[in-house]
C-alpha positions in Angstrom: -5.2 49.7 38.7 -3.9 53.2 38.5 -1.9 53.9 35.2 0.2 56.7 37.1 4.4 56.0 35.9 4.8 57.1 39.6 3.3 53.5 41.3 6.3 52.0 42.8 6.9 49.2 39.9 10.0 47.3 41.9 7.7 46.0 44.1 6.1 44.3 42.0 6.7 40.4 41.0 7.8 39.5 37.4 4.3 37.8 36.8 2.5 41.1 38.2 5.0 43.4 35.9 3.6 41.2 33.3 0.4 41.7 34.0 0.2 45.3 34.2 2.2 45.6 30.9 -0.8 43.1 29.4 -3.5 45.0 31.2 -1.7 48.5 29.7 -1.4 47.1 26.0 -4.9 46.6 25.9 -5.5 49.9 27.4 -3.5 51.2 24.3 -5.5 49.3 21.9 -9.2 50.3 23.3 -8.1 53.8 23.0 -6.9 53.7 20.0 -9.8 51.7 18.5 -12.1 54.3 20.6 -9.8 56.9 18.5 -9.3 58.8 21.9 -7.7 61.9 22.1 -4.2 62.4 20.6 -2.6 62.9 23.8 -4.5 60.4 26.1 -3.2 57.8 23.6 0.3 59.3 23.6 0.5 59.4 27.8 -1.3 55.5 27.6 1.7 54.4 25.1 4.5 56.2 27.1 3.2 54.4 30.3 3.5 50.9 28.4 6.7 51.4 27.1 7.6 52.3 30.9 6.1 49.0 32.0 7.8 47.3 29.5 11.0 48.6 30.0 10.7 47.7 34.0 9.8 44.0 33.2 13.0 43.4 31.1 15.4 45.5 33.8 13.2 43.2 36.2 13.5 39.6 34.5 16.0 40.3 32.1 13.6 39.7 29.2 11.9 41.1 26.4 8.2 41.5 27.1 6.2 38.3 24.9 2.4 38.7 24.8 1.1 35.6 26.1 4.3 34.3 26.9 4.7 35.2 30.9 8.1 35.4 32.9 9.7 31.4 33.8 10.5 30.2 37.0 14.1 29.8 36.2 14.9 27.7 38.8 11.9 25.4 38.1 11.4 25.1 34.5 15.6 25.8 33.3 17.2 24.2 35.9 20.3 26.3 36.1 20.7 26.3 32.1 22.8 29.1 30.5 21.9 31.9 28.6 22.6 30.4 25.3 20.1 27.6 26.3 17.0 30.4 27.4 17.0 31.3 23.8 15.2 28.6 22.5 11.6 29.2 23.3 9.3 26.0 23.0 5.5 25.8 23.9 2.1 24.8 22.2 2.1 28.3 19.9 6.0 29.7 19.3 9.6 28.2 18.5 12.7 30.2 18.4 15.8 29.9 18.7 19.4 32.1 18.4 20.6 29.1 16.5 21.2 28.4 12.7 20.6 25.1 12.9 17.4 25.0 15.1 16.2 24.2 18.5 18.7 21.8 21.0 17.0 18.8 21.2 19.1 17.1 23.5 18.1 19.8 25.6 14.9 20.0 25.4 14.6 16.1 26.0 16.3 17.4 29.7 14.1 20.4 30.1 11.0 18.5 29.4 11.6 15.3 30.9 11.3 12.9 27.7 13.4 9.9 26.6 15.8 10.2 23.9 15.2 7.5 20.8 18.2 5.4 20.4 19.4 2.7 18.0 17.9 0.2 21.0 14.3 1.1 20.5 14.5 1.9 16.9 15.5 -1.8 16.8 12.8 -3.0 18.8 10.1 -0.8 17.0 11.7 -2.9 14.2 11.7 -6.2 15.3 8.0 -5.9 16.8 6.7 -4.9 13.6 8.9 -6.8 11.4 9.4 -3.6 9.1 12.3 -1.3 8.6 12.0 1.5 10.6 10.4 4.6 8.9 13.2 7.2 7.8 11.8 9.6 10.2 13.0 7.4 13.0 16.2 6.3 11.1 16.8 9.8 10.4 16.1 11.4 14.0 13.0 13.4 12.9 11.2 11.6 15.5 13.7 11.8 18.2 11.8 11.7 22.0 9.1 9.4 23.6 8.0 8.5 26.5 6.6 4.9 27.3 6.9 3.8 23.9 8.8 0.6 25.6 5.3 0.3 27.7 4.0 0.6 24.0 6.1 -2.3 22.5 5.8 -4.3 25.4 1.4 -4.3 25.5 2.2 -5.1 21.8 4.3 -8.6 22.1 1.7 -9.4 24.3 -1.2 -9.3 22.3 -2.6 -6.2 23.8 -4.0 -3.3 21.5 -3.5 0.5 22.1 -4.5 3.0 19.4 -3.2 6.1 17.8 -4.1 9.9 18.6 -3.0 12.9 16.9 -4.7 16.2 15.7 -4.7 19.3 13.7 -5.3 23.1 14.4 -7.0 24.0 11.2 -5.6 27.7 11.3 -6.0 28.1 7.8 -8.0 26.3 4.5 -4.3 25.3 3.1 -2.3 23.0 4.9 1.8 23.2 4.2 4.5 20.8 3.7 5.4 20.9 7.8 2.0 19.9 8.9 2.4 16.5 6.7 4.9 15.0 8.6 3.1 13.6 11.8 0.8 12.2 9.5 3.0 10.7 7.0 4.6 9.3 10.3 1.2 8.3 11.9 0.4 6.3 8.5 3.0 4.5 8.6 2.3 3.3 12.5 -1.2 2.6 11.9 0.0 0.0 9.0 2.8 -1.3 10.8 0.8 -1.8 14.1 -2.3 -2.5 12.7 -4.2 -0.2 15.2 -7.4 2.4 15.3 -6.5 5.9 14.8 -8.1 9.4 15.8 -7.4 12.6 14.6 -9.1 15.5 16.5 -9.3 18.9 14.8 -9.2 21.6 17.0 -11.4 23.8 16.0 -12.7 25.3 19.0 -8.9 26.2 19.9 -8.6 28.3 16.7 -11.4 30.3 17.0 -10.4 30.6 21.1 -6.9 31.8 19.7 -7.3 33.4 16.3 -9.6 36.1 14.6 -12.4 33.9 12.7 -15.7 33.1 13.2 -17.3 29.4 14.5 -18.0 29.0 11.4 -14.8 29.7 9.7 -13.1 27.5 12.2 -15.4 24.6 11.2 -15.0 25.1 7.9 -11.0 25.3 7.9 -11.4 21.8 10.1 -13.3 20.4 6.9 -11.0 21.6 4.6 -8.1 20.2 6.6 -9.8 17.1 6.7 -9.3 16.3 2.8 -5.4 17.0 3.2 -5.3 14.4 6.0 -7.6 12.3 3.9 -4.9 12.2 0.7 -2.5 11.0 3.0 -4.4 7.4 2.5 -5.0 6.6 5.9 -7.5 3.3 6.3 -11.0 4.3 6.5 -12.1 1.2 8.1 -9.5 2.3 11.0 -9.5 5.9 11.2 -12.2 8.4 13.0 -11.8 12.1 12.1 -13.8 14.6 14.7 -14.1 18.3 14.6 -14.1 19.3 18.4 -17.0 21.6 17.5 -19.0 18.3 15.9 -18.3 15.7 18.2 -18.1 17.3 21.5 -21.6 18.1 21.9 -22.4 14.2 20.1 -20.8 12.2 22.7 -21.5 12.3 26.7 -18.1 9.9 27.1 -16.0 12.9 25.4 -17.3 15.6 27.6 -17.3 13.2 30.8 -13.7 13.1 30.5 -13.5 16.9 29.8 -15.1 17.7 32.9 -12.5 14.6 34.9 -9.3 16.7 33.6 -11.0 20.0 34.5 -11.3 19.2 38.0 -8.1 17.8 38.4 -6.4 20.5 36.7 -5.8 24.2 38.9 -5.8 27.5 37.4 -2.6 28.1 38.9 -1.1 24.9 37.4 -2.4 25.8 33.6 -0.7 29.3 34.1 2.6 27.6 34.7 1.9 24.9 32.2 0.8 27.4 28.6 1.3 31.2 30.2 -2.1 32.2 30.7 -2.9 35.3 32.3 -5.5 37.0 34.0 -6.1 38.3 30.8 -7.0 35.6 28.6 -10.7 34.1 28.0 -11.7 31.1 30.2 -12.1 29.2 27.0 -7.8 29.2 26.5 -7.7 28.4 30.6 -10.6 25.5 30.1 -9.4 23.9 26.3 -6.2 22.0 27.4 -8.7 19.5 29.0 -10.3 18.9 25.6 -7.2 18.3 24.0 -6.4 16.0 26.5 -9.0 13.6 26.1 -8.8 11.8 23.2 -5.9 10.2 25.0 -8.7 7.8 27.5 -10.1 5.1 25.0 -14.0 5.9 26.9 -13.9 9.1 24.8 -14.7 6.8 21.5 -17.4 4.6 23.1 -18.4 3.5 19.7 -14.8 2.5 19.0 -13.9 0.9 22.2 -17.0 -1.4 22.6 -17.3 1.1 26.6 -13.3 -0.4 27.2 -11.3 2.3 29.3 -8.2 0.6 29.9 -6.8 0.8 26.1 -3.5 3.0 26.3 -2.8 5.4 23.6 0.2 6.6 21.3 0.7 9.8 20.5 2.6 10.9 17.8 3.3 15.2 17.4 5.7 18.1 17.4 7.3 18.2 20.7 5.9 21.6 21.3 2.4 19.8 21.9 4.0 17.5 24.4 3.0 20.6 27.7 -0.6 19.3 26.7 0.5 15.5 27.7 2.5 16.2 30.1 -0.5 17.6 31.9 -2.7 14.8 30.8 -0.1 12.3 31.9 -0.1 13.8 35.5 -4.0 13.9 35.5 -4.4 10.4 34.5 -4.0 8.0 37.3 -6.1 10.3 39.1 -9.1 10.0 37.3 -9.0 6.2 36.8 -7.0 6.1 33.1 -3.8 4.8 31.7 -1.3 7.4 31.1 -1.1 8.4 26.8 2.5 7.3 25.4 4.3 9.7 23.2 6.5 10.4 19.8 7.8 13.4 20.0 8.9 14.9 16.3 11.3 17.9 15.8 10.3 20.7 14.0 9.7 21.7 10.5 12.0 24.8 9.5 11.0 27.6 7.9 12.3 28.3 4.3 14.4 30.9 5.7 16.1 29.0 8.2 15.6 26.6 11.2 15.3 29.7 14.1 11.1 29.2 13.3 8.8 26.6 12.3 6.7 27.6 9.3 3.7 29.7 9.4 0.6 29.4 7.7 0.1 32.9 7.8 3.6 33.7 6.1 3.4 32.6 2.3 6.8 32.8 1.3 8.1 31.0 5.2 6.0 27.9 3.5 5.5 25.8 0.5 1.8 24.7 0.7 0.2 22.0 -0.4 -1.9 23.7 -2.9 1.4 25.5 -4.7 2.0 25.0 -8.5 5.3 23.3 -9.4 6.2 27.0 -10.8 5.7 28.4 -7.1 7.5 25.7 -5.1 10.9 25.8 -7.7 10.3 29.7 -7.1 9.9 29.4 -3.1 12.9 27.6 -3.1 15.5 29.3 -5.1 14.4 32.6 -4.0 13.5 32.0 0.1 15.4 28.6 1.2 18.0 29.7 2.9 21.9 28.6 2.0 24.3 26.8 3.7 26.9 27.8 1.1 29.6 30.3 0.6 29.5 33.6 -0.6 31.2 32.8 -4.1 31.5 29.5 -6.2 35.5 29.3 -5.4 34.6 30.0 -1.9 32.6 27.1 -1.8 34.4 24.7 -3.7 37.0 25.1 -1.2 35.7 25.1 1.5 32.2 23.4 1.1 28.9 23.7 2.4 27.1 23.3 6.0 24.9 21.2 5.7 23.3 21.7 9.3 21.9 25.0 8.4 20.7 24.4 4.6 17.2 24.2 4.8 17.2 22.8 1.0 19.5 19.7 2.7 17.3 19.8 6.1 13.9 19.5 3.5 15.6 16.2 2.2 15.7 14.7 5.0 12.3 14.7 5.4 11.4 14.4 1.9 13.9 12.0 0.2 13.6 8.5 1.6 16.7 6.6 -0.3 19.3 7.1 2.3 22.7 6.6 -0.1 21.3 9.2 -1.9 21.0 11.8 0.7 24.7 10.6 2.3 26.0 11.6 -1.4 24.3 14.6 -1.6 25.4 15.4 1.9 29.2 14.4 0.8 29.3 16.5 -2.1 28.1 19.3 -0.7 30.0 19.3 2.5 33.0 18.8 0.1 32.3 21.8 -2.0 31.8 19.6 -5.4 28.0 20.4 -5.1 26.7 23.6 -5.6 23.8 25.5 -3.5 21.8 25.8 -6.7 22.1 22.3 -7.8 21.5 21.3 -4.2 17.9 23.8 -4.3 17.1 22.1 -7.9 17.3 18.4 -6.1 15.0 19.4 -3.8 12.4 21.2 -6.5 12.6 17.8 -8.2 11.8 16.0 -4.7 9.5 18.2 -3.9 7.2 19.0 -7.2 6.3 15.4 -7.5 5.3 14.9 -4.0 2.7 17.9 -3.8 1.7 17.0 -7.3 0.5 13.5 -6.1 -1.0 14.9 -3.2 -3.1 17.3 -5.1 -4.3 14.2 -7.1 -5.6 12.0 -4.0 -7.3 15.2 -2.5 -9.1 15.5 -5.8 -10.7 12.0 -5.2 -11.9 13.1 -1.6 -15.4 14.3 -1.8 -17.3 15.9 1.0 -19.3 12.3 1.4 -16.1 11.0 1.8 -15.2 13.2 4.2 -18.3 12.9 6.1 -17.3 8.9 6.5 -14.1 9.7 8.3 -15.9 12.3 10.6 -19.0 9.9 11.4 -18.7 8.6 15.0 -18.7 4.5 14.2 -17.4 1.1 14.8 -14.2 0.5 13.3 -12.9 -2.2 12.1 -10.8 -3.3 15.4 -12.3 -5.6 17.9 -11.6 -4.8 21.3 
């Protein structure tokens, strides 16, 4: 496509505008990386920020890479402005807002069910155990068909639990415990199978690293889910890059969601373009089939009719929400979902943490010096400006990432009402707040640390050998 400024850019569509300005920024790039001529790269760059500056008078929006113009009418149905600024899919999360993301309205934008006191008392009386504080608490705060869930339960029928991990990096942070620590505790209340699927095909699709690399991250990230003390007898670990090529029931059902599934309808589903490699276009599908029990022949005894629970971040939930459309098509019960709300950043709740910003995380392989120094130095405040200021007027507790990391971390509810009383009063201090949460959290990676210690690469290789579990089907 000609790169002259004079092509008649209004009459093009938001998605082409995007396209060109995609198409142009990697024009930039290759030139640069070519080192072209000084003024063939400056005449390239003035044309992109041309294109760019036509696709926001055009759609109102900032040009995201990767992130292509919304169907307003479709996917926001009529929501304001304040509402488009949280941004939610499988790879980003922001938000305008202090104190995070608008759950209530993402449960309307994407269609889910809100968890209320009526299933967290079911969950309860099914399993006879008080629910987990992540339910109690809200963490967990969307589902759909857990009821369908509960009700195969009373009735003596199994499911089994799916989740996963995009090994991005060789240390895990505090954020990416939480659906397991959640998962855990379902796979011992339930009594169920479990399997955990590390995409490592996805980060090598999406990220700068070698095959190898990718593997070797997925390894890595194994041990961390390891120490969370899930039930080896129960639980089947599985690198994508591993056990796709080992089992013919896995890439059957790849090949089932692929031809069910148009490019045009993964475009509107993740924001591919034109642009990206057909691995991006083709790996939903593989993330999608773990959820259709005749992916684990070995676990299953060849059953296909075994429904599945998810539990993960609602920013995975696009994936399902493709797989739950494809399903009855291609002959499998549709995958149940727990939907979890985000992890905040030390700095505040706009992002989730990053694995690839240090100081945005506190890792699982920090010292007890680097987490007390993480948190007094990055976590941001809810507090006033001086100590009268706050003793008169108190803390906010909805934007204090110290108090939102307790609520995750600390499970004795009176103690995190009182701590949420006392600083919402002004009689506890944003320091002494910070130091409860150093205390909480020092501990906690400290005993993790411990239990990874004991997980060997042999043991490892048990959780990632495709085997019988101990579940009869």
């Amino acid at each position: 496509m000609a790169d002259s400024p004079n092509c008649d850019l209004k009459s093009l569509s938001p998605l082409q505008l995007f396209e060109r300005v995609t198409e142009q920024g990697e024009k930039v790039r290759a030139l640069k990386a070519g080192k072209a001529p000084k003024d063939e790269i400056d005449a390239a760059v003035r044309m992109l920020l041309s294109l760019k500056l036509s696709y926001k008078t055009t759609t109102g929006q900032d040009y995201r890479a990767g992130l292509p113009p919304k169907d307003l009418v479709l996917i926001n149905n009529g929501t304001t402005k304040e509402e488009e600024e949280d941004l939610v899919d499988p790879w980003t999360v922001q938000t305008s807002n202090a104190k995070g993301v608008d759950y209530d309205k993402l449960i309307v934008r994407f269609g889910s069910s809100k968890i209320d006191t009526d299933l967290i008392n079911r969950i309860e009386r099914a399993t006879g155990q008080k629910p987990h504080h992540f339910l109690r608490r809200g963490i967990f705060f969307s589902h759909r068909d857990m009821d369908q869930i509960l009700d195969a339960y009373e009735n003596k029928k199994s499911f089994y639990l799916y989740t996963g991990r995009g090994p991005s990096s060789q240390a895990m942070h505090v954020g990416h415990l939480i659906p397991f620590m959640f998962t855990k505790w379902l796979q011992e209340v339930f009594d169920v199978p479990l399997v955990i699927q590390l995409t490592d095909d996805e980060k090598y699709l999406w990220k700068d690293m070698t095959v190898e690399k990718a593997y070797e991250y997925a390894k890595e990230n194994a041990k961390d889910i390891i120490a969370c003390g899930f039930d080896i007898n129960k639980t089947f670990i599985f690198s994508d890059l591993d056990y796709l090529g080992a089992s013919p029931g896995f890439y059957k059902n790849i090949v089932k969601v692929q031809k069910h599934v148009t490019f045009n309808q993964v475009k509107g589903i993740f924001g591919f373009t034109d642009s990206d490699c057909i691995g991006k276009i083709s790996f939903p599908a593989i993330q999608a089939a773990p959820s259709f029990s005749s992916s684990f022949p070995q676990i299953f005894n060849g059953k296909e009719n075994i429904q599945c629970l998810i539990p993960c971040a609602i920013d995975q939930d696009p994936y399902f929400r493709m797989t739950r459309d494809v399903a009855p098509r291609i002959g499998q019960p549709k995958p149940a979902l727990l939907h979890s709300v985000f992890f905040p950043a030390l700095q505040g709740a706009q992002t989730k943490m990053s694995a690839s910003d240090a100081n945005s995380s506190i890792f699982l392989t920090d010292t007890p010096k680097q987490i007390k120094t993480k948190i007094n130095k990055h976590a941001f405040s809810g507090g006033r400006d001086t100590i009268e200021e706050h003793r008169k007027y108190g803390g906010n507790c909805d934007v204090d990432v110290s108090f939102m990391y307790l609520t995750f971390f600390l499970e004795d509810d009176d103690r995190l009402e009182q701590l949420k009383q006392a600083y919402t009063s002004g009689e506890l201090l944003t320091g002494e707040l910070k130091k409860v949460l150093i205390e909480t959290m020092q501990p906690l990676i400290a005993a993790h640390q411990e239990r990874r210690k004991q997980v060997t690469d042999e043991v490892v290789k048990q959780f990632m050998t495709p085997r019988k579990l101990a579940f009869e089907f």
